[in-house]
Gaussian input, Z-matrix of N, CA and C with variables (Angstrom, degrees):
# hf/3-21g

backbone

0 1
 N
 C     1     B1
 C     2     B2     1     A1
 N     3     B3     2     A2     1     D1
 C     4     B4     3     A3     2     D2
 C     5     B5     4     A4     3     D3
 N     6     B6     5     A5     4     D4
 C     7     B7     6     A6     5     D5
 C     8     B8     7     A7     6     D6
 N     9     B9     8     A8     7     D7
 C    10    B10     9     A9     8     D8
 C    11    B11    10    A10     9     D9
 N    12    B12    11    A11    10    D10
 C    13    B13    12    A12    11    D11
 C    14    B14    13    A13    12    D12
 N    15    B15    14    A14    13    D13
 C    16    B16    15    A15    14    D14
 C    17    B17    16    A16    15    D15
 N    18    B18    17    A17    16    D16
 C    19    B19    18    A18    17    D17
 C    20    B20    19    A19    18    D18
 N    21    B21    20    A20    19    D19
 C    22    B22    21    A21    20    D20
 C    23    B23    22    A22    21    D21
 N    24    B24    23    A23    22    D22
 C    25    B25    24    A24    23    D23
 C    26    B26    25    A25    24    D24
 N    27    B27    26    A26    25    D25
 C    28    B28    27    A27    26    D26
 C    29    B29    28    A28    27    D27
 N    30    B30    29    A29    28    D28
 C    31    B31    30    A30    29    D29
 C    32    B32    31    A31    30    D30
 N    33    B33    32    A32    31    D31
 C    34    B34    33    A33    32    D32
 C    35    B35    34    A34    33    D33
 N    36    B36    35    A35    34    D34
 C    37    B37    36    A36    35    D35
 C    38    B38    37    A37    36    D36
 N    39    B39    38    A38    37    D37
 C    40    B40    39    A39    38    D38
 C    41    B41    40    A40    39    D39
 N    42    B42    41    A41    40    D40
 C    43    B43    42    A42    41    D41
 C    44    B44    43    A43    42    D42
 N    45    B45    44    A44    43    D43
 C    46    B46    45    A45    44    D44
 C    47    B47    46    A46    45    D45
 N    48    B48    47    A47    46    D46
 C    49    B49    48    A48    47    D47
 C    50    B50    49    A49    48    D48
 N    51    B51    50    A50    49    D49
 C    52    B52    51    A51    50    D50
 C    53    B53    52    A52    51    D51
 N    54    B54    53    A53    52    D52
 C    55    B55    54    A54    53    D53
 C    56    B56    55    A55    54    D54
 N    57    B57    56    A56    55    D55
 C    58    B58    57    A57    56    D56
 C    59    B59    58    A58    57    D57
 N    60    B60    59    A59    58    D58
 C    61    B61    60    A60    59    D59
 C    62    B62    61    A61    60    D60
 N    63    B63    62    A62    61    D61
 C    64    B64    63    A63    62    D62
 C    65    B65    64    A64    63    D63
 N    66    B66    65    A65    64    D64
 C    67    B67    66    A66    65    D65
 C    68    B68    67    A67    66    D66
 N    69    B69    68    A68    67    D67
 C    70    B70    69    A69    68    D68
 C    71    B71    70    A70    69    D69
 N    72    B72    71    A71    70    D70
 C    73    B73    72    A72    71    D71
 C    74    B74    73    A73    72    D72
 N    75    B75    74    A74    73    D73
 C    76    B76    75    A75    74    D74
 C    77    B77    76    A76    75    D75
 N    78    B78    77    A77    76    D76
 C    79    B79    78    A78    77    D77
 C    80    B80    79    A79    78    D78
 N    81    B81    80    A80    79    D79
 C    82    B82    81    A81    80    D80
 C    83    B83    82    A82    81    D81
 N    84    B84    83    A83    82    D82
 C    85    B85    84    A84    83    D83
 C    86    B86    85    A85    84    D84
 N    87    B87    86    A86    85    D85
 C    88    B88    87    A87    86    D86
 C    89    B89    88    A88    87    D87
 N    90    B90    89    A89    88    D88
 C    91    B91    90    A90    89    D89
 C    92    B92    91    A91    90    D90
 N    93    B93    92    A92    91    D91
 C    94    B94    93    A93    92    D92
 C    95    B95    94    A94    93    D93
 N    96    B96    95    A95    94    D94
 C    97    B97    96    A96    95    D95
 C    98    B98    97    A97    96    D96
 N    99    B99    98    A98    97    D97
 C   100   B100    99    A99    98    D98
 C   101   B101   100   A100    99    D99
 N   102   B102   101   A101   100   D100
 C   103   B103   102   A102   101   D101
 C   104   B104   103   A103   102   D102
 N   105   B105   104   A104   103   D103
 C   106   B106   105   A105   104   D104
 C   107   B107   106   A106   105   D105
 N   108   B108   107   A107   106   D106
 C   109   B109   108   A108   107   D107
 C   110   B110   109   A109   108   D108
 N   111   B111   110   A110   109   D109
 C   112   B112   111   A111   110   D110
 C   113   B113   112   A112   111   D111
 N   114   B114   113   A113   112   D112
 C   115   B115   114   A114   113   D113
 C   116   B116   115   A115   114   D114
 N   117   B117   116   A116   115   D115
 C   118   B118   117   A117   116   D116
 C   119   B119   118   A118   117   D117
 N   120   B120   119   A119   118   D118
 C   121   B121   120   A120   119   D119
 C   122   B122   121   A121   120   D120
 N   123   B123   122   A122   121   D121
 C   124   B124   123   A123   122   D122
 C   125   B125   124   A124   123   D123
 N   126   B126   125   A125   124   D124
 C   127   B127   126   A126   125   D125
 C   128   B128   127   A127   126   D126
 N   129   B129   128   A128   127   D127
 C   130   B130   129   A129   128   D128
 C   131   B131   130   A130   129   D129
 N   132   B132   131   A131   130   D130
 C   133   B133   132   A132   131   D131
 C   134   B134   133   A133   132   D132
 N   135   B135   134   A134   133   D133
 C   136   B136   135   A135   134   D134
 C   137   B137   136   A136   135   D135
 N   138   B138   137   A137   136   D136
 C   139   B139   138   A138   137   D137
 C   140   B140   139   A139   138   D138
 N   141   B141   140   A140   139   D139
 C   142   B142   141   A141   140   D140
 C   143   B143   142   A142   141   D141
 N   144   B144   143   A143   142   D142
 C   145   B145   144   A144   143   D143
 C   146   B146   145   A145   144   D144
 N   147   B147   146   A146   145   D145
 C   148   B148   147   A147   146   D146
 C   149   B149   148   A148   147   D147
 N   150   B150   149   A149   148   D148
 C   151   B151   150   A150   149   D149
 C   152   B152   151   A151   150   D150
 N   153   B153   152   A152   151   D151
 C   154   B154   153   A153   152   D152
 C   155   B155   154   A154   153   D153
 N   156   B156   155   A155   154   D154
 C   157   B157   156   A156   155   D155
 C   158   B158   157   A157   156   D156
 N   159   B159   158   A158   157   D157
 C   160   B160   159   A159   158   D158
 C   161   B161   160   A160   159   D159
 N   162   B162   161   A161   160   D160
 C   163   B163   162   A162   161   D161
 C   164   B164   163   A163   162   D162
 N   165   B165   164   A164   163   D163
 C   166   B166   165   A165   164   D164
 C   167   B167   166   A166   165   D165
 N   168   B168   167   A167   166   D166
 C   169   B169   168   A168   167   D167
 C   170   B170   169   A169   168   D168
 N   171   B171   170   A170   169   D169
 C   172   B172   171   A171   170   D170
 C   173   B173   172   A172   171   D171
 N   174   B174   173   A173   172   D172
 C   175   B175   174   A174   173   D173
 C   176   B176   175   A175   174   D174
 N   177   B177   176   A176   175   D175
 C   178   B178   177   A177   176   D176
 C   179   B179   178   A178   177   D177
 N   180   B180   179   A179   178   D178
 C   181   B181   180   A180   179   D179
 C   182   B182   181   A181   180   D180
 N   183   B183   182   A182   181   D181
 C   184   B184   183   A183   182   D182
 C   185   B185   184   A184   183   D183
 N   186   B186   185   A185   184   D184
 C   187   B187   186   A186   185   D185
 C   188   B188   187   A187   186   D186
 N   189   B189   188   A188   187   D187
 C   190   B190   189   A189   188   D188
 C   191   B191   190   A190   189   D189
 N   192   B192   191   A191   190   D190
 C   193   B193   192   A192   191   D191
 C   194   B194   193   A193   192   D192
 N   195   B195   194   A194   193   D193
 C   196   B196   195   A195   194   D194
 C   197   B197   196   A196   195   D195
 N   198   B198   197   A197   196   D196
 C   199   B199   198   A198   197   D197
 C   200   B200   199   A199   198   D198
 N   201   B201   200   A200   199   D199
 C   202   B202   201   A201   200   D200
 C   203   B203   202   A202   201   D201
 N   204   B204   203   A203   202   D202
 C   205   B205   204   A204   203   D203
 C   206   B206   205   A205   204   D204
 N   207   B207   206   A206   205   D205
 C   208   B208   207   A207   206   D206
 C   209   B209   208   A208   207   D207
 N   210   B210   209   A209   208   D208
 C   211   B211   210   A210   209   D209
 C   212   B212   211   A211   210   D210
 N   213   B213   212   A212   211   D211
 C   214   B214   213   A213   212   D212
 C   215   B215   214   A214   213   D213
 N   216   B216   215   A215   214   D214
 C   217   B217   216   A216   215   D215
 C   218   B218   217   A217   216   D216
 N   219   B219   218   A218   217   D217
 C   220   B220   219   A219   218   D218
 C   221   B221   220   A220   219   D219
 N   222   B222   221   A221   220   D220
 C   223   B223   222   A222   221   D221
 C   224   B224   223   A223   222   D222
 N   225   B225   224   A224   223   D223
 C   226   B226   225   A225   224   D224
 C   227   B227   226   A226   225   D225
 N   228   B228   227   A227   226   D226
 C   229   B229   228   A228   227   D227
 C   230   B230   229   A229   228   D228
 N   231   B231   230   A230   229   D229
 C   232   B232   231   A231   230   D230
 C   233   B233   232   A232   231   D231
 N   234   B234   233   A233   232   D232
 C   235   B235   234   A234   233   D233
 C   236   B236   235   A235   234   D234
 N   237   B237   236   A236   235   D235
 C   238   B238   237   A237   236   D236
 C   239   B239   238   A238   237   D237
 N   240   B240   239   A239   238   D238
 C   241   B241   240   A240   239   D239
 C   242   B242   241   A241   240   D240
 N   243   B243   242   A242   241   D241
 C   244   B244   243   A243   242   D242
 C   245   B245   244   A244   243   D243
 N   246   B246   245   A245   244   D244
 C   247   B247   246   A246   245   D245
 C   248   B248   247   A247   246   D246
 N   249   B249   248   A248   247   D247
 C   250   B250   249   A249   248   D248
 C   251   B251   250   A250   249   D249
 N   252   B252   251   A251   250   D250
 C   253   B253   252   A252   251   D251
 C   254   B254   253   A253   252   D252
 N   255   B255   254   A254   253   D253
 C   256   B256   255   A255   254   D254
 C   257   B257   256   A256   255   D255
 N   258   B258   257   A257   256   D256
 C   259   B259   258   A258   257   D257
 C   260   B260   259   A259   258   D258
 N   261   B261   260   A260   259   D259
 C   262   B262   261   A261   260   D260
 C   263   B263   262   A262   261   D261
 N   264   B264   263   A263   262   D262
 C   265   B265   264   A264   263   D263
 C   266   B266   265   A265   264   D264
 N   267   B267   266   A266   265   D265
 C   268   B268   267   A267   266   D266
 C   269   B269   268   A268   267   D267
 N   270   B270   269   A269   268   D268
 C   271   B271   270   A270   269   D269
 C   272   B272   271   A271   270   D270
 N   273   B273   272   A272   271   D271
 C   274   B274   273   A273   272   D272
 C   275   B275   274   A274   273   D273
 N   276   B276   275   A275   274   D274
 C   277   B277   276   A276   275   D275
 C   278   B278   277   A277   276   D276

   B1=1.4574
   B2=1.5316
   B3=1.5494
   B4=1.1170
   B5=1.6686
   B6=1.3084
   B7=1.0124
   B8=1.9652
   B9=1.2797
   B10=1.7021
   B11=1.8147
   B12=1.2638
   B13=1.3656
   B14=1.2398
   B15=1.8082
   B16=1.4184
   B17=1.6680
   B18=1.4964
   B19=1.7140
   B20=1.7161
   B21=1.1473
   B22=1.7231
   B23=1.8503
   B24=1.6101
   B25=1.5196
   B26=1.6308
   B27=1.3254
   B28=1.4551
   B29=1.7526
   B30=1.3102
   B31=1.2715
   B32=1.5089
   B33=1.3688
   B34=1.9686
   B35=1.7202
   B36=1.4399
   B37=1.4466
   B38=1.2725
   B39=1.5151
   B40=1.3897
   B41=1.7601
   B42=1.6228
   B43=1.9048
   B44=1.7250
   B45=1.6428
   B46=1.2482
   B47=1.3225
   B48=0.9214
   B49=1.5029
   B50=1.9228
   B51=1.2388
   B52=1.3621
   B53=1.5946
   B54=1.2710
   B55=1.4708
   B56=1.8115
   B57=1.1089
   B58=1.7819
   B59=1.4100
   B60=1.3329
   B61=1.7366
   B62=1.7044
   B63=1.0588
   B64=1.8711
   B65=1.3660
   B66=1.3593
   B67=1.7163
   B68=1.8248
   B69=1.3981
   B70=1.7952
   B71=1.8463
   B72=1.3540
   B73=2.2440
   B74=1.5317
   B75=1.5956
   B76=1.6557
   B77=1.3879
   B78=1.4829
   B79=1.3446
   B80=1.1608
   B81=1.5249
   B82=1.4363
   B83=1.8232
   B84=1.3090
   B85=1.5880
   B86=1.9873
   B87=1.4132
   B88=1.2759
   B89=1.6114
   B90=1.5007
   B91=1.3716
   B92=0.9040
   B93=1.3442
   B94=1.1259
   B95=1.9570
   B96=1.5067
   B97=1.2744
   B98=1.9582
   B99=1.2385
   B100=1.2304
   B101=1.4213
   B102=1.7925
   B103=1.8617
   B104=1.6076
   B105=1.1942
   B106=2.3934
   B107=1.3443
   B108=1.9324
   B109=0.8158
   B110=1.6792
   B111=1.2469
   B112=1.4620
   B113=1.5522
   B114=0.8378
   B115=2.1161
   B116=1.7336
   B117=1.3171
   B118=1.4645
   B119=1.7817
   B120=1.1281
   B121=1.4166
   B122=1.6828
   B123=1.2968
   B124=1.7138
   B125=1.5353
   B126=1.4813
   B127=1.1769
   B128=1.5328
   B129=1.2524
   B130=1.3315
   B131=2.1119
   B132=1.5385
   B133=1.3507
   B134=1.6006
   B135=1.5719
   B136=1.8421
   B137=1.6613
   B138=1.2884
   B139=1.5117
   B140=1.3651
   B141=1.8044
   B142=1.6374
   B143=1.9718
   B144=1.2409
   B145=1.7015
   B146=1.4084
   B147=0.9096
   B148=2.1689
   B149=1.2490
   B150=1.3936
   B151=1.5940
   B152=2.5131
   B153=1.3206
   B154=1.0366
   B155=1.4928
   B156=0.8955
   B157=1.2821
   B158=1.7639
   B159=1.8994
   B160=1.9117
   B161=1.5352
   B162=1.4534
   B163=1.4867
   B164=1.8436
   B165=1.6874
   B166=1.5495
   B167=1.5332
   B168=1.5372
   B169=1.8073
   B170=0.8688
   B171=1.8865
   B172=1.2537
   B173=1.8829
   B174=1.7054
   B175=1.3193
   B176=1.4090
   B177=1.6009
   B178=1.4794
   B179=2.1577
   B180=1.2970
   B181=1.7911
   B182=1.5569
   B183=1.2589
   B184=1.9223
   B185=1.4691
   B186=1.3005
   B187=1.3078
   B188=1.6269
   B189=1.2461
   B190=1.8540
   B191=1.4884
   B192=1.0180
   B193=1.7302
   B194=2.1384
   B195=1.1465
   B196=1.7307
   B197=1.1135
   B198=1.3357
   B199=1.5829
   B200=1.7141
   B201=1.5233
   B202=1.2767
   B203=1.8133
   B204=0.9758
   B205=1.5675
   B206=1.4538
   B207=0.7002
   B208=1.1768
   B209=1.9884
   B210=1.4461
   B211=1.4847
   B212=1.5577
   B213=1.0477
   B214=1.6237
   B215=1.1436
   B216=1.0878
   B217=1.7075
   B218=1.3694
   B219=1.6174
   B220=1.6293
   B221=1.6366
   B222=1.4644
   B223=1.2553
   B224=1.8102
   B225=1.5494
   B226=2.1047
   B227=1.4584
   B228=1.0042
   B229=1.6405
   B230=1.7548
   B231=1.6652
   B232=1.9556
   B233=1.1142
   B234=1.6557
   B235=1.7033
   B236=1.2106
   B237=1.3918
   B238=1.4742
   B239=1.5726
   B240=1.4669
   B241=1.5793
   B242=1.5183
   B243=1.1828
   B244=1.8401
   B245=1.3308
   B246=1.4902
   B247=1.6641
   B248=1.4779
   B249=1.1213
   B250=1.3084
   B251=1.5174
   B252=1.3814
   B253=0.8274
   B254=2.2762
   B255=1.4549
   B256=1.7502
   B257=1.5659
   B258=1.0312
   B259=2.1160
   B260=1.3895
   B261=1.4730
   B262=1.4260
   B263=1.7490
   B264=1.4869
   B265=1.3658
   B266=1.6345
   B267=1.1645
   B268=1.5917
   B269=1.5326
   B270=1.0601
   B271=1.8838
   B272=1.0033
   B273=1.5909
   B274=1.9738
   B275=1.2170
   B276=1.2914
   B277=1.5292
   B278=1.4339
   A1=108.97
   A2=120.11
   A3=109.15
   A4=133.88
   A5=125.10
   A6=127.53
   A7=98.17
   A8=115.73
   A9=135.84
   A10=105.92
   A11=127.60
   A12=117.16
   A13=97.84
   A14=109.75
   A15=113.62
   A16=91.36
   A17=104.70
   A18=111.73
   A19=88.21
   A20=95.86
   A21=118.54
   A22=105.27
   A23=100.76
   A24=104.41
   A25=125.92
   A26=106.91
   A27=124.28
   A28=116.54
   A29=109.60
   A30=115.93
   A31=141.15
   A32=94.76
   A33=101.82
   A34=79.31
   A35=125.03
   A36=114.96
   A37=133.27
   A38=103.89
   A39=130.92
   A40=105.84
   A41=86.96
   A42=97.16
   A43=96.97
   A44=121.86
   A45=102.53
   A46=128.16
   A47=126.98
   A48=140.60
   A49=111.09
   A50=117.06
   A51=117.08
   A52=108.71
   A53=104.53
   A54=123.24
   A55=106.97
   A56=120.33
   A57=130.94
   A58=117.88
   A59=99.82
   A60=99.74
   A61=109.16
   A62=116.66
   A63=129.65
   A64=86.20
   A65=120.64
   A66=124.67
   A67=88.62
   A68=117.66
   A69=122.57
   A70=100.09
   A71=81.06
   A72=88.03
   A73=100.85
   A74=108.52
   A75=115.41
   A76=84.41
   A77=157.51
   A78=129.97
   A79=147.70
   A80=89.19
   A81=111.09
   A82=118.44
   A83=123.91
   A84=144.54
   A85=70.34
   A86=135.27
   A87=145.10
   A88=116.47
   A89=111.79
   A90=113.57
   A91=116.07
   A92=135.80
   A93=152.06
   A94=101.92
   A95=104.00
   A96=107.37
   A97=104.46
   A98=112.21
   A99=111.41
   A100=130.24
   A101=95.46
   A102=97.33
   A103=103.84
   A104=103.03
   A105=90.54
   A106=85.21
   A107=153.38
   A108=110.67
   A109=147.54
   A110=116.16
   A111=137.61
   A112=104.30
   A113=101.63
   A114=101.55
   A115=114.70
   A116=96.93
   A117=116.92
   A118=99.08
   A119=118.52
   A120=133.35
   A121=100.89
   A122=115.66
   A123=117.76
   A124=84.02
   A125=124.53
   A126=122.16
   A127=127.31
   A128=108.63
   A129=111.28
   A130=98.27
   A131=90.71
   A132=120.77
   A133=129.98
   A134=69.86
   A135=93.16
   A136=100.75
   A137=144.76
   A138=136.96
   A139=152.60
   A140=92.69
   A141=71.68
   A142=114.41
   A143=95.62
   A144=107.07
   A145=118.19
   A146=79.02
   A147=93.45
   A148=112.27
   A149=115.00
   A150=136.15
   A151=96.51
   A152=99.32
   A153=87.89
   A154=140.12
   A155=127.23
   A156=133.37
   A157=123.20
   A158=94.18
   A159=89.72
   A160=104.69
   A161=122.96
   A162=115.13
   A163=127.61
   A164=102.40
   A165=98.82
   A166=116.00
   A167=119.13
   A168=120.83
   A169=113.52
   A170=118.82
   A171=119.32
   A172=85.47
   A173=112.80
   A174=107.76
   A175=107.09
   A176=114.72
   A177=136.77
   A178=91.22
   A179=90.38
   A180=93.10
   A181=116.45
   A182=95.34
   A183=90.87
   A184=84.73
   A185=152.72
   A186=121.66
   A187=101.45
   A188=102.94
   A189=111.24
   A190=100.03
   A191=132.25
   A192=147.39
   A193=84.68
   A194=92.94
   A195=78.19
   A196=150.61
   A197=94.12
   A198=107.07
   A199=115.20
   A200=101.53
   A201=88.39
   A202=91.93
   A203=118.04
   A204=118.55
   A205=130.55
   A206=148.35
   A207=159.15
   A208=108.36
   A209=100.08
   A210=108.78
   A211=118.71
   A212=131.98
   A213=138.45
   A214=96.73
   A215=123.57
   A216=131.84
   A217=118.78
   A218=104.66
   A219=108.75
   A220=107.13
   A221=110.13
   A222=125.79
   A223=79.13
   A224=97.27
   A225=105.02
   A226=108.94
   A227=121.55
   A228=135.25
   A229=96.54
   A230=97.09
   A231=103.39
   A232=111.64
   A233=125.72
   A234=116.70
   A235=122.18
   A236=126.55
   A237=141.36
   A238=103.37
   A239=114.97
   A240=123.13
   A241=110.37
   A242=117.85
   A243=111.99
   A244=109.88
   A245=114.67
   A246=90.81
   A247=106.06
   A248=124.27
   A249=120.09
   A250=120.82
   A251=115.51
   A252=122.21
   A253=125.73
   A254=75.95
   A255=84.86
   A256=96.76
   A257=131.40
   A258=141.04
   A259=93.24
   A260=107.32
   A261=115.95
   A262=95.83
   A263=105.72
   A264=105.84
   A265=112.07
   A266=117.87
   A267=109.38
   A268=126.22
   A269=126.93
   A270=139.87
   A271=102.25
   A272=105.19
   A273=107.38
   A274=119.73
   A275=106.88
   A276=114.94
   A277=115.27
   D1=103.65
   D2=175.11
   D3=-73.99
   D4=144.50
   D5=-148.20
   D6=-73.58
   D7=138.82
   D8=174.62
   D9=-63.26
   D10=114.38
   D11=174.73
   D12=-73.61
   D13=150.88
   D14=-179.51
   D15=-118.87
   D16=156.06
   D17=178.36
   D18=-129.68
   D19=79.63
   D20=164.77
   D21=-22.50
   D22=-79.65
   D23=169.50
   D24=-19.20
   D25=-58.24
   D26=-176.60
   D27=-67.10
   D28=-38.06
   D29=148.67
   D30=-60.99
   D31=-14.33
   D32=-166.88
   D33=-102.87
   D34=-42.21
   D35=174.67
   D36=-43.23
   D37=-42.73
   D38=174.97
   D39=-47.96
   D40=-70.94
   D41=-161.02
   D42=-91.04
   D43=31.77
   D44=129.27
   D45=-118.19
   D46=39.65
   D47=154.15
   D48=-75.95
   D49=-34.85
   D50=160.14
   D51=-67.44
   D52=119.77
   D53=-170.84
   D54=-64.80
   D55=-29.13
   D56=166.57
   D57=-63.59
   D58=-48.31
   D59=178.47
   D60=-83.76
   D61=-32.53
   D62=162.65
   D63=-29.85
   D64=-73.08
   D65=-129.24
   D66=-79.44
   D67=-48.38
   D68=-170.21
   D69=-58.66
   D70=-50.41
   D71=174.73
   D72=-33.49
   D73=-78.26
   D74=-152.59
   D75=-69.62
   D76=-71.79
   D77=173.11
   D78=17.90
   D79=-82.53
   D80=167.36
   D81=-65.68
   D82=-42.69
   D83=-179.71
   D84=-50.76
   D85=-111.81
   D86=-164.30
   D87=-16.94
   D88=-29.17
   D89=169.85
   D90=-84.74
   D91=-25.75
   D92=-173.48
   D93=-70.14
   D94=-70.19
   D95=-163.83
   D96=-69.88
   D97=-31.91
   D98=152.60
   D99=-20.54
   D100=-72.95
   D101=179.93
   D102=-65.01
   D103=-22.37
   D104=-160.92
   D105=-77.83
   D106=-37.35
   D107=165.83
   D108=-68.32
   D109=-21.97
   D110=137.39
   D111=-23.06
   D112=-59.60
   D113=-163.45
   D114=-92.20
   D115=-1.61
   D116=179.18
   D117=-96.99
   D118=-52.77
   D119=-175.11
   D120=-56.07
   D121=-39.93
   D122=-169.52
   D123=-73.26
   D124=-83.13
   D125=-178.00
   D126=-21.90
   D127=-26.14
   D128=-161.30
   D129=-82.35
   D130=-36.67
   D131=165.73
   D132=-22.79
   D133=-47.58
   D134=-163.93
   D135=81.49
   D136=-3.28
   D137=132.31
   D138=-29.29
   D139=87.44
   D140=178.63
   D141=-78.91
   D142=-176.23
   D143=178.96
   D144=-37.36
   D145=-62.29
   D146=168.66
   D147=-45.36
   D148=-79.54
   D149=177.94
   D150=-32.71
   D151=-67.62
   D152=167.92
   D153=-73.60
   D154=-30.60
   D155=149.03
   D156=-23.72
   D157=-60.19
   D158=-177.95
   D159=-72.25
   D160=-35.21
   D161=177.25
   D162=-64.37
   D163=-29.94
   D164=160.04
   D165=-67.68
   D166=-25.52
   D167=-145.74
   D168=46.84
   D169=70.67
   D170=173.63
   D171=-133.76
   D172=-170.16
   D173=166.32
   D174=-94.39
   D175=161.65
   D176=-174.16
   D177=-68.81
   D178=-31.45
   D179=-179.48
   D180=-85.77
   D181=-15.88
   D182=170.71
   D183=-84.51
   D184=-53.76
   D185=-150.42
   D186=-64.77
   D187=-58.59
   D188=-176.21
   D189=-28.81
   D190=-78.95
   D191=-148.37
   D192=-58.42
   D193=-64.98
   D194=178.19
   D195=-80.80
   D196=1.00
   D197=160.29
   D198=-92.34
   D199=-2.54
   D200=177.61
   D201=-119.68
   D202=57.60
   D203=-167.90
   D204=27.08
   D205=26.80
   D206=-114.37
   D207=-145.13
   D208=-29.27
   D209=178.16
   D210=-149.96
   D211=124.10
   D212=-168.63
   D213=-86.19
   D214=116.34
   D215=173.23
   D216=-88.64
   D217=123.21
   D218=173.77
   D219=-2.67
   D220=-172.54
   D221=-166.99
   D222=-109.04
   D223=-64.26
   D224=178.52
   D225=-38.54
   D226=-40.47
   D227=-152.40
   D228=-71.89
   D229=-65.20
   D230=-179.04
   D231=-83.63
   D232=-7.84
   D233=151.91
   D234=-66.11
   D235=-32.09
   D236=170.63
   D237=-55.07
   D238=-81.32
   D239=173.28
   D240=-30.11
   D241=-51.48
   D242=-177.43
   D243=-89.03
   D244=0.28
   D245=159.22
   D246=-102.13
   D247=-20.34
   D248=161.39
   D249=-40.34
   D250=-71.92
   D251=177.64
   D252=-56.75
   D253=-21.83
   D254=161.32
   D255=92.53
   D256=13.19
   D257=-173.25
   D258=-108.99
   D259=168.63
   D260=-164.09
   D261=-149.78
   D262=136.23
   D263=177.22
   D264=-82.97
   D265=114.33
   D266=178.68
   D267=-101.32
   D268=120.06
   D269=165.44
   D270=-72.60
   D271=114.58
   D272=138.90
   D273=-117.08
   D274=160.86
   D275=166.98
   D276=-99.28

């Protein structure tokens, strides 16, 4: 049985026209660009995980797990990491 090509794109087009999966999509897109700036900022650092890790006092495995999405870090935990790293989380209205 040969395998069906899928056009991923054409599918994510599809099921965002359902207004539920729209809203989890752009969600997720914001968590996403969230952590790469986080993991861009260490890099920018010259930090690896470790290196940042002992200077927040967090674990080398909380950074891993959230940079690879995988774990939502305390509120203390990614206030620690961004002052480490010297970045600031900003709110607008």
């Amino acid at each position: 049985m040969p395998f069906k090509k899928l056009e991923v794109s054409a599918v994510i087009k599809e099921k965002r026209k359902d207004e539920e999966f729209n809203m989890h999509y752009k969600a997720v897109g914001l968590e996403y660009a969230f952590i790469k700036e986080i993991v861009d900022a260490r890099k920018d650092k010259g930090y690896s995980q470790k290196v940042l890790a002992s200077i927040a006092g967090v674990s080398q495995q909380d950074i891993s797990r959230f940079e690879r999405a995988e774990h939502f870090l305390t509120l203390r935990k990614l206030l620690k990491i961004t002052s480490a790293l010297g970045v600031k989380i900003k709110i607008e209205k």
